[in-house]
Backbone and ligand atoms as CSV (ligand in chain L), in Angstrom:
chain,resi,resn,atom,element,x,y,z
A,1,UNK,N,N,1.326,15.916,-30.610
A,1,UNK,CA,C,0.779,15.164,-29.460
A,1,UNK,C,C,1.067,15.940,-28.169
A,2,UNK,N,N,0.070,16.320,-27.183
A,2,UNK,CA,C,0.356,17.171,-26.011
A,2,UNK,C,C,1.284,16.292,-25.218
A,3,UNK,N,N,2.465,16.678,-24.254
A,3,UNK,CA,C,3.574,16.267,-23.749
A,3,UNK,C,C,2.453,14.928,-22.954
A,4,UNK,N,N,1.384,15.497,-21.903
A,4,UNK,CA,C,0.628,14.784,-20.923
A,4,UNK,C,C,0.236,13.679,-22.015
A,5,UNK,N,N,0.112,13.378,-23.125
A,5,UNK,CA,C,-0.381,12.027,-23.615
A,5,UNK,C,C,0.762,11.530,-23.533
A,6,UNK,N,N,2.076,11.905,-24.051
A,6,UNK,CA,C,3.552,10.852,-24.078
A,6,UNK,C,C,3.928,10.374,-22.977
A,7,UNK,N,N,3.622,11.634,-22.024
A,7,UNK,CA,C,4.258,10.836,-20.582
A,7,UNK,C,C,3.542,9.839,-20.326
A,8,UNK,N,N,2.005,9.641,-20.679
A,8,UNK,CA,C,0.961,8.649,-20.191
A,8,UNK,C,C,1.407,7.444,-21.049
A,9,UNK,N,N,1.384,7.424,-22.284
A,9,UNK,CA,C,1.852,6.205,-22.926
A,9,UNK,C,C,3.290,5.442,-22.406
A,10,UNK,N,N,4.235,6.630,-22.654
A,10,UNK,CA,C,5.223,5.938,-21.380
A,10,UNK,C,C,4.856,4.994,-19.786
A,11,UNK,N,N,3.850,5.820,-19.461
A,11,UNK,CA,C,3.719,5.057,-17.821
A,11,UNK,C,C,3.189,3.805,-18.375
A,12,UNK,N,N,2.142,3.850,-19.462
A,12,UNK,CA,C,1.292,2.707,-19.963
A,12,UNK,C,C,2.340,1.544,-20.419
A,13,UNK,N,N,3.599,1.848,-21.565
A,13,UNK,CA,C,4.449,0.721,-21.900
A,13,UNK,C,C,4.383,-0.027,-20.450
A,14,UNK,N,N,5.408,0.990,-19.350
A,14,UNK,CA,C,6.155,0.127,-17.902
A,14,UNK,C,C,5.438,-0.564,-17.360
A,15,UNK,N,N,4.018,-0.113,-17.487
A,15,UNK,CA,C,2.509,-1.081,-16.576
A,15,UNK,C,C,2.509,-2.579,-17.320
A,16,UNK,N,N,2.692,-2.582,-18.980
A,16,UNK,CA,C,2.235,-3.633,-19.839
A,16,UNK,C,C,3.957,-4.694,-19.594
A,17,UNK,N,N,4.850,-3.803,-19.326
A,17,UNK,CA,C,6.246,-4.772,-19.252
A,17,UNK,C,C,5.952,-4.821,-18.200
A,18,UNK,N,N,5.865,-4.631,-16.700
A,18,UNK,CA,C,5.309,-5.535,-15.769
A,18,UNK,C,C,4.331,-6.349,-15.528
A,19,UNK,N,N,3.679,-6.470,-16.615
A,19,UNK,CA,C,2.650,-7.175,-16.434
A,19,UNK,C,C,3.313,-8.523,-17.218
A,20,UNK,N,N,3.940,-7.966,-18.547
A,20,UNK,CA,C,5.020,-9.243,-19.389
A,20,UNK,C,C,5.508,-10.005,-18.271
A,21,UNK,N,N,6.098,-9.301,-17.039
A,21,UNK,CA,C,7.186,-10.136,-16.352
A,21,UNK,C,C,7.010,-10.800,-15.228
A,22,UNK,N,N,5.505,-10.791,-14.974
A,22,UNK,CA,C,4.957,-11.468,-13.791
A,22,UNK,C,C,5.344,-13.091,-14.265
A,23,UNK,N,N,5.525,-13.541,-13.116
A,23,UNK,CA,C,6.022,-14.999,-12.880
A,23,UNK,C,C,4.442,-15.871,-12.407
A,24,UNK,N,N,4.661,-16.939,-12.525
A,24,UNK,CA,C,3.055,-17.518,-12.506
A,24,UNK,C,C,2.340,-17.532,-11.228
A,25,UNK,N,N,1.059,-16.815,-11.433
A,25,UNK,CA,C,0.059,-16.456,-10.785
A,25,UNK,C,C,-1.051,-17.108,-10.616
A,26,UNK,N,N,-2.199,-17.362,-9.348
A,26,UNK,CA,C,-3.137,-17.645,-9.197
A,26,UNK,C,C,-4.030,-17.137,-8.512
A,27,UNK,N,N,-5.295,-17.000,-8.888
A,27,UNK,CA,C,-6.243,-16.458,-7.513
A,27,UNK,C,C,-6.208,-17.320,-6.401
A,28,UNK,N,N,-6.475,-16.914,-5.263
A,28,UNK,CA,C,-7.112,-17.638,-3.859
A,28,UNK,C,C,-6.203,-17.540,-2.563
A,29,UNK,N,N,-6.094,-18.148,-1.800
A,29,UNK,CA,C,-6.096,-17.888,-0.360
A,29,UNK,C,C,-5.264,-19.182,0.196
A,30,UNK,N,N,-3.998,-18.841,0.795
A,30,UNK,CA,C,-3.254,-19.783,1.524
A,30,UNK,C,C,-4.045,-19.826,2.688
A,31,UNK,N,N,-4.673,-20.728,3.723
A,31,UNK,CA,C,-5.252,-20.897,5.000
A,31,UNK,C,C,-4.997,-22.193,5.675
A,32,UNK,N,N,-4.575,-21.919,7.267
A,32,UNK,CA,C,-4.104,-23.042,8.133
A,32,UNK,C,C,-5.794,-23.775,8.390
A,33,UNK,N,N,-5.465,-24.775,8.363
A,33,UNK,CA,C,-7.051,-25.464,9.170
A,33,UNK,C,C,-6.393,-26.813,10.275
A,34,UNK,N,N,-7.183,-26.826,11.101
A,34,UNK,CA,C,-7.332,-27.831,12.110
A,34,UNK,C,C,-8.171,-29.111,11.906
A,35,UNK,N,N,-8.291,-30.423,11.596
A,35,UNK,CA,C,-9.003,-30.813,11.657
A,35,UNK,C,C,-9.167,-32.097,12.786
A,36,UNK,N,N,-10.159,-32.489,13.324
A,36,UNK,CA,C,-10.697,-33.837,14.192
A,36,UNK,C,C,-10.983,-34.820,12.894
A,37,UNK,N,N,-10.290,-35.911,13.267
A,37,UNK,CA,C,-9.631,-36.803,12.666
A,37,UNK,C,C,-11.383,-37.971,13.022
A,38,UNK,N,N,-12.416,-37.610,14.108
A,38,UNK,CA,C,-13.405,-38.537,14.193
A,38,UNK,C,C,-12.768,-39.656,15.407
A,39,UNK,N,N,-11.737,-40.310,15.595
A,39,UNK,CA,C,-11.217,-41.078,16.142
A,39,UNK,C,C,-12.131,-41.109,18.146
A,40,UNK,N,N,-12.549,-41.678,18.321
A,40,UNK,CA,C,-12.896,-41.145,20.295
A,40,UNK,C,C,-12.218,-41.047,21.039
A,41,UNK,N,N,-10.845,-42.477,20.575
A,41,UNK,CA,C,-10.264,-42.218,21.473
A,41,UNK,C,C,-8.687,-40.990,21.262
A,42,UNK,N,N,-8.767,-40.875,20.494
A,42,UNK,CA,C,-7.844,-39.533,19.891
A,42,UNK,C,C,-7.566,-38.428,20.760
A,43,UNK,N,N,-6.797,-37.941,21.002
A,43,UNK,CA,C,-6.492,-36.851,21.560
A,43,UNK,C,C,-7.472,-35.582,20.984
A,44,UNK,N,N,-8.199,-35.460,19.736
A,44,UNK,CA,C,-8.393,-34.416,19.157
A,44,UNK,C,C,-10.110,-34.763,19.419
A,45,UNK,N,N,-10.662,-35.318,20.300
A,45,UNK,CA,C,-11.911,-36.021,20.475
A,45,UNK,C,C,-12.088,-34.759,21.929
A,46,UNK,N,N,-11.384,-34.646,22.397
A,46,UNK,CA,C,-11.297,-33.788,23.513
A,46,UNK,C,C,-11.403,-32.666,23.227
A,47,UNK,N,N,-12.787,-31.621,23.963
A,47,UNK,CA,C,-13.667,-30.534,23.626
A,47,UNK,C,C,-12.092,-29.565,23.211
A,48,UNK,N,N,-11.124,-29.317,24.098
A,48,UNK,CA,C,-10.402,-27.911,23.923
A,48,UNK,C,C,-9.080,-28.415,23.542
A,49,UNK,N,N,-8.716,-29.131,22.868
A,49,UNK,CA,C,-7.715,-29.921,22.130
A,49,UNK,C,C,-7.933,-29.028,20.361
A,50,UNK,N,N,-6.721,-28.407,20.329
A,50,UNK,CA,C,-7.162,-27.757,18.751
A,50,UNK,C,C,-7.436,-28.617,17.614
A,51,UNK,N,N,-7.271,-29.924,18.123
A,51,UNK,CA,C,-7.192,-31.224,16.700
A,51,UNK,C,C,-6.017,-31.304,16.212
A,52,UNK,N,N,-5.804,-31.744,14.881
A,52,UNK,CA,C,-4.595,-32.218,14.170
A,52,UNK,C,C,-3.971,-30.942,12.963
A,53,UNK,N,N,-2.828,-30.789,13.575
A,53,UNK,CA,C,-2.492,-29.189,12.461
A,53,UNK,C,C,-2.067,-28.675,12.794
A,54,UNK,N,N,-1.540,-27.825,12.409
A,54,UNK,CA,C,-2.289,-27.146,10.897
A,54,UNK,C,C,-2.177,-27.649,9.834
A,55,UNK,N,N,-3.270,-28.005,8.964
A,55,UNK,CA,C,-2.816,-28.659,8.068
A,55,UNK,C,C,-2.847,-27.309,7.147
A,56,UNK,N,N,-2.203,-27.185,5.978
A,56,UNK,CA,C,-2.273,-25.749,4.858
A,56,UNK,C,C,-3.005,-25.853,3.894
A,57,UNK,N,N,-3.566,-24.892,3.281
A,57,UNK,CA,C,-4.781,-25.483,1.782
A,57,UNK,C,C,-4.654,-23.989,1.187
A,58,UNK,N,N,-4.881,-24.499,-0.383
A,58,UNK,CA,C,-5.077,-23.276,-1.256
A,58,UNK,C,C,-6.481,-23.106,-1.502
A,59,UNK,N,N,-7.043,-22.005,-1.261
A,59,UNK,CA,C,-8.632,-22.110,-1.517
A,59,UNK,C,C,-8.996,-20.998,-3.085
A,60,UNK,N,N,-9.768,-21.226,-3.517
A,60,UNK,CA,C,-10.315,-20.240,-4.516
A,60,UNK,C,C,-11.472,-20.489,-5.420
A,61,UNK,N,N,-11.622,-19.683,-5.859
A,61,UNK,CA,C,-13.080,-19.866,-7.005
A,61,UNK,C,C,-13.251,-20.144,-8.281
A,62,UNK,N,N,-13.957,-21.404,-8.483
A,62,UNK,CA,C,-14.088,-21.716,-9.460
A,62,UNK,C,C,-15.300,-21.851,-10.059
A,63,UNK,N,N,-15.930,-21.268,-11.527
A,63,UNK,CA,C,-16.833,-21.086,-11.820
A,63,UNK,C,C,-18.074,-20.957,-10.422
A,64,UNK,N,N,-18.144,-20.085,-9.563
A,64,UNK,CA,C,-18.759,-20.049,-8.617
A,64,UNK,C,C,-18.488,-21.442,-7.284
A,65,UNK,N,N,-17.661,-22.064,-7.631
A,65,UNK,CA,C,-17.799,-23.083,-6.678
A,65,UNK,C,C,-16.141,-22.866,-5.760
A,66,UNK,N,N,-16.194,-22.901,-4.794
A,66,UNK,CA,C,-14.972,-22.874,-3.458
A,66,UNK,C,C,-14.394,-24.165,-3.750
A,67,UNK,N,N,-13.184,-24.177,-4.127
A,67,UNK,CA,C,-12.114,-25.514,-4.280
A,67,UNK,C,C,-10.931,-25.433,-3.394
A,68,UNK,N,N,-10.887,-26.484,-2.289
A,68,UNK,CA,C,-9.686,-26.715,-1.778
A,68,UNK,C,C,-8.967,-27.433,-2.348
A,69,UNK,N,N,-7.249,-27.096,-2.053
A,69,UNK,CA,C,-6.148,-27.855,-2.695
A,69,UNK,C,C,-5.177,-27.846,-1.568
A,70,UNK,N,N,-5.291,-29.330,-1.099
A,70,UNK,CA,C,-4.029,-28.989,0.310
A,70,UNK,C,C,-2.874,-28.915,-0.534
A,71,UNK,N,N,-2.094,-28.660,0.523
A,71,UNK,CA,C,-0.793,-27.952,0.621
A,71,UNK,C,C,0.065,-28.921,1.385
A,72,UNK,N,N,0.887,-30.168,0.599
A,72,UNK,CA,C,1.287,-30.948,1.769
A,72,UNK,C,C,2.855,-30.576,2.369
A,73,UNK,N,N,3.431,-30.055,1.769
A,73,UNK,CA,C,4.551,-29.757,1.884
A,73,UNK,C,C,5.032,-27.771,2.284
A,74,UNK,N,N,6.176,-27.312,3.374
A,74,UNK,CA,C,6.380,-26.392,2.993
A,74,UNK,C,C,6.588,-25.919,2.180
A,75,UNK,N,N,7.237,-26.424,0.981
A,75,UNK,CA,C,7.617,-26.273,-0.181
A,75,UNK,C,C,6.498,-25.611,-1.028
A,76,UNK,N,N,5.168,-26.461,-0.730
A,76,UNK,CA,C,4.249,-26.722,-1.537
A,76,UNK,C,C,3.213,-25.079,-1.018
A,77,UNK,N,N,3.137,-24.730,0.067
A,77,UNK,CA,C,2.764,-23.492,0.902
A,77,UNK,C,C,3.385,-22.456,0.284
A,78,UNK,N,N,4.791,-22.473,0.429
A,78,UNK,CA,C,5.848,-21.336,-0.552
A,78,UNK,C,C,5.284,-21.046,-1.922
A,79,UNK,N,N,5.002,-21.971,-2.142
A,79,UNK,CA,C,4.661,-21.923,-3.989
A,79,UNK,C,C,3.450,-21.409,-4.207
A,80,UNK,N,N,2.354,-22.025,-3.337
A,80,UNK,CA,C,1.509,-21.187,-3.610
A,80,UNK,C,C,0.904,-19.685,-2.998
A,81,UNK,N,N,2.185,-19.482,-2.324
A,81,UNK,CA,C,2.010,-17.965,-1.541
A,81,UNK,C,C,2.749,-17.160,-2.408
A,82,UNK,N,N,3.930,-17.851,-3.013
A,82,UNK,CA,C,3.842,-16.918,-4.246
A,82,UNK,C,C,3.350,-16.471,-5.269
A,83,UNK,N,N,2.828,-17.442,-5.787
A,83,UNK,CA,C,1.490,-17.532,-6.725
A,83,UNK,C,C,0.481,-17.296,-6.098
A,84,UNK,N,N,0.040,-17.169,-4.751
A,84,UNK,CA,C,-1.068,-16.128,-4.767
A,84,UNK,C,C,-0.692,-14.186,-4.649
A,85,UNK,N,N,0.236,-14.085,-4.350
A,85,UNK,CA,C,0.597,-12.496,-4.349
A,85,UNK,C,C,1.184,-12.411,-5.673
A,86,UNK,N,N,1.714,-13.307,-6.639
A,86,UNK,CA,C,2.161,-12.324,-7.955
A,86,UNK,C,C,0.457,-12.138,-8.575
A,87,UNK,N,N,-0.808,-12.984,-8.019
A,87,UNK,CA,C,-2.124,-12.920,-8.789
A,87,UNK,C,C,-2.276,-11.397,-7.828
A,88,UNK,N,N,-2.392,-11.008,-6.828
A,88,UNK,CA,C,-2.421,-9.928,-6.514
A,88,UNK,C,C,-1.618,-8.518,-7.040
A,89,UNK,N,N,-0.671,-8.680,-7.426
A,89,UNK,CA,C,0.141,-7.829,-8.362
A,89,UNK,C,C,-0.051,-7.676,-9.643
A,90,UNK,N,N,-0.627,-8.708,-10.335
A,90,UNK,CA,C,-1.513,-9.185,-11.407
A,90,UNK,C,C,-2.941,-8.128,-11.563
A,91,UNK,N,N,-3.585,-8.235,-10.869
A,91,UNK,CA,C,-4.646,-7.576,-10.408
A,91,UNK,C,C,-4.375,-5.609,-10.287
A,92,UNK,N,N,-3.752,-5.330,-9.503
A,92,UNK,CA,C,-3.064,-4.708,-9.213
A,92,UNK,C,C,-2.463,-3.383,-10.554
A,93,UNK,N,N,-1.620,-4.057,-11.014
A,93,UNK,CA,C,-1.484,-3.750,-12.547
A,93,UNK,C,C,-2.201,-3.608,-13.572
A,94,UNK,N,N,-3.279,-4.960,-13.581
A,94,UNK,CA,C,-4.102,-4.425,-14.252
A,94,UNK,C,C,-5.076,-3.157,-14.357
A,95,UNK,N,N,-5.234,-2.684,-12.898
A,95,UNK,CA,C,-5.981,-1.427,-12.383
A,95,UNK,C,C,-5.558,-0.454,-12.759
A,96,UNK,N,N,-4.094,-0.056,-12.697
A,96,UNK,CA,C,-3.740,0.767,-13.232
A,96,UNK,C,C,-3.181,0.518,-14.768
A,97,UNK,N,N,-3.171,-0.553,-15.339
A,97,UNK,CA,C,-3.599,-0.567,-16.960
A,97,UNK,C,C,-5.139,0.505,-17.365
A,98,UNK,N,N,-6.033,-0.166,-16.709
A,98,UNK,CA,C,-7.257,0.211,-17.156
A,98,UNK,C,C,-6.710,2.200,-16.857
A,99,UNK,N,N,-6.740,2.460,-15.602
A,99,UNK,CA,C,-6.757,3.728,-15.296
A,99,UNK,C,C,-6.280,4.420,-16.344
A,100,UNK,N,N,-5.055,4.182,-16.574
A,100,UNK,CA,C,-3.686,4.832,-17.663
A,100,UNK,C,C,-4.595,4.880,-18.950
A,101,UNK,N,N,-4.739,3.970,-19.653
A,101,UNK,CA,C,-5.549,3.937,-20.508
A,101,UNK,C,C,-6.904,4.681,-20.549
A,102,UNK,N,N,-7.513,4.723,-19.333
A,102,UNK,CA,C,-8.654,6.154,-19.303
A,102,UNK,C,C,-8.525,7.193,-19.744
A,103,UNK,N,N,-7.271,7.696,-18.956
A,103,UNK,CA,C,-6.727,8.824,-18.943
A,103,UNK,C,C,-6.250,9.197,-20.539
A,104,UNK,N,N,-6.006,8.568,-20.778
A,104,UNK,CA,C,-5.404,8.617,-22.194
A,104,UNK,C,C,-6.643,8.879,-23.137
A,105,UNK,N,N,-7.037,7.686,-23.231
A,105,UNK,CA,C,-8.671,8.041,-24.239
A,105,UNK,C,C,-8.815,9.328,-23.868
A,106,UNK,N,N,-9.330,10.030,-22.836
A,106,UNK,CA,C,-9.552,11.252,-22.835
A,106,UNK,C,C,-8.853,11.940,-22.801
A,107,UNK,N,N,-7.392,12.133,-23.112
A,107,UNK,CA,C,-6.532,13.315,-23.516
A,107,UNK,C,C,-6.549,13.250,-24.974
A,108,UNK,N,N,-7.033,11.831,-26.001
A,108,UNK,CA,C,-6.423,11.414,-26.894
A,108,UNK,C,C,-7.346,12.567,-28.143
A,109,UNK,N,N,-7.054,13.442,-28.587
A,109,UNK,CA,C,-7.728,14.141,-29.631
A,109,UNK,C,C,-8.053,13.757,-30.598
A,110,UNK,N,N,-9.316,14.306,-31.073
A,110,UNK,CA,C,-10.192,13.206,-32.241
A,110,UNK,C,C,-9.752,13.531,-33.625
A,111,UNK,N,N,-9.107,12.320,-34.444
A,111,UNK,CA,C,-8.814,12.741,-35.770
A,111,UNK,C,C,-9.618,13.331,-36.325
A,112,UNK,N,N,-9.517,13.539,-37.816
A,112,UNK,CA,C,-9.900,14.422,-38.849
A,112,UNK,C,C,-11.700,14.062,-38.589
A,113,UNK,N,N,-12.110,15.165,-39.025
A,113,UNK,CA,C,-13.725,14.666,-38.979
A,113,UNK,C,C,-14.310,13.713,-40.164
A,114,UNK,N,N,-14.398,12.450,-40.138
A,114,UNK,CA,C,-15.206,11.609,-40.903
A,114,UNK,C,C,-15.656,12.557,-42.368
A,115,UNK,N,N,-15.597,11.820,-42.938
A,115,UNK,CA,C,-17.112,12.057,-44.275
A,115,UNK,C,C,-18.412,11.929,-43.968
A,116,UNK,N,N,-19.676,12.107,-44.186
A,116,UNK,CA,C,-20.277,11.944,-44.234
A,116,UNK,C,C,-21.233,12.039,-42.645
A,117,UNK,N,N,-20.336,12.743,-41.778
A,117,UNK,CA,C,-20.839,13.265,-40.600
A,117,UNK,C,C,-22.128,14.019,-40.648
A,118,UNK,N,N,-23.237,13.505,-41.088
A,118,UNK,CA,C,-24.555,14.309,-40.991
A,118,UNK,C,C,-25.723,13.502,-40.670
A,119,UNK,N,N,-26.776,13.658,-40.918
A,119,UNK,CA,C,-27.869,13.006,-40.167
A,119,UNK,C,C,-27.721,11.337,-40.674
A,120,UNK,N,N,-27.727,11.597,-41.476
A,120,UNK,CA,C,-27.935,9.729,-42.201
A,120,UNK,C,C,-26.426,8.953,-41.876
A,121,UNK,N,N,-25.093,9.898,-41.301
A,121,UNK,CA,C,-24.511,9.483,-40.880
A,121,UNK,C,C,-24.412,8.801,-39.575
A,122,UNK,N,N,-24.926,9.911,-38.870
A,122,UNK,CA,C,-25.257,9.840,-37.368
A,122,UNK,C,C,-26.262,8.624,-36.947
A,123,UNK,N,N,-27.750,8.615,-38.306
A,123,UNK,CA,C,-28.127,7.459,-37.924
A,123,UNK,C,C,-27.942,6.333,-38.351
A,124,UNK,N,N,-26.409,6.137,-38.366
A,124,UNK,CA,C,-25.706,4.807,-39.311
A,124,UNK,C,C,-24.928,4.079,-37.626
A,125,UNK,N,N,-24.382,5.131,-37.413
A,125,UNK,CA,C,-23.760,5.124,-36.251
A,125,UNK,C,C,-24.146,4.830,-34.797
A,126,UNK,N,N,-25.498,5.269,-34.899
A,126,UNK,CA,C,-26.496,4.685,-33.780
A,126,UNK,C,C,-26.952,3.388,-34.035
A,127,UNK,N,N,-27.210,3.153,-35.151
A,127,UNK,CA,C,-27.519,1.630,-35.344
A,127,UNK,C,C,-26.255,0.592,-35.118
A,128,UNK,N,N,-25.369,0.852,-35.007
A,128,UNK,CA,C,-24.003,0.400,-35.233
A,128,UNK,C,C,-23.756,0.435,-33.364
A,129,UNK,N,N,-23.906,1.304,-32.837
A,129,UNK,CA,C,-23.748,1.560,-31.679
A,129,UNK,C,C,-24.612,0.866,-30.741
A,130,UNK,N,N,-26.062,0.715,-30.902
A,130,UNK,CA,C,-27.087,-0.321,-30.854
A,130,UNK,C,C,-26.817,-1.657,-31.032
A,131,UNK,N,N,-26.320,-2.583,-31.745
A,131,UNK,CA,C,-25.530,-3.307,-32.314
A,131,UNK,C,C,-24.420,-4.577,-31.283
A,132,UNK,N,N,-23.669,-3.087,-31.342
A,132,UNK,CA,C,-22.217,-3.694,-30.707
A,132,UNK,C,C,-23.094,-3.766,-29.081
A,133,UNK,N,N,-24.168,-3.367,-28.897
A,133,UNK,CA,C,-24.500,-3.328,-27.441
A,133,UNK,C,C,-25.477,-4.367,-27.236
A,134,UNK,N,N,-25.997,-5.164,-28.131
A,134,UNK,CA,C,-26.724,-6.056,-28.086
A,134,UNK,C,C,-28.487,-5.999,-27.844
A,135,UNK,N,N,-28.357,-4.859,-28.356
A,135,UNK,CA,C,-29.668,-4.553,-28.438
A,135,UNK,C,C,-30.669,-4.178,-29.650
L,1,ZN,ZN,ZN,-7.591,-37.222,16.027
């Protein structure tokens, strides 16, 4: 095995044990919002009055649709600011999973040559290849 594939599988284990040791993760977005409460006579009825807030919300995507989840507590803000940056580290890792693993496939040298490597092989293999591609 050339040294450059071991060192790569090595980097590849440390990527997959950090990825083991991520603590729980989510997609989306901690964001402060303001809101007018509707009230007239309210303080927040008044044009340059910022309204009531900040209130905190977790935002993110779901099957194409934007879901808010307030955030009523600091507590509750903490938690999900951590859980949104370990999903960023999540992400993150995975990128360089994929990369490492590129790299590798293409250092990785092709075993012994098959049997039957000839035309009726080749067009066994295209059909097969056709196939897995959905076509
Ligand atoms: Zn108000």
């Amino acid at each position: 095995m050339p040294e450059q594939l071991s060192a790569l599988e090595s980097d590849r284990d440390a990527v997959v044990q950090q990825l083991a040791r991520l603590g729980d993760f989510r997609p989306g977005s901690v964001t402060a919002a303001f809101r007018r409460c509707g009230k007239p006579s309210c303080h927040c009825a008044q044009a340059k009055d910022p309204g009531h807030g900040p209130g905190f919300q977790l935002t993110y995507k779901t099957g194409g649709k934007t879901v808010t989840e307030t955030l009523p507590s600091r507590a509750a803000v903490e938690k999900a600011e951590r859980e949104v940056t370990e999903f960023r580290r999540f992400e993150q890792l995975s990128r360089q999973w994929i990369q490492v693993n590129q790299k590798i496939c293409r250092l990785r040298p092709v075993q012994k040559e098959p049997e039957g490597w000839n035309a009726e092989g080749k067009k066994r293999l295209l059909r097969s290849i056709r196939k897995s591609r959905g076509k």
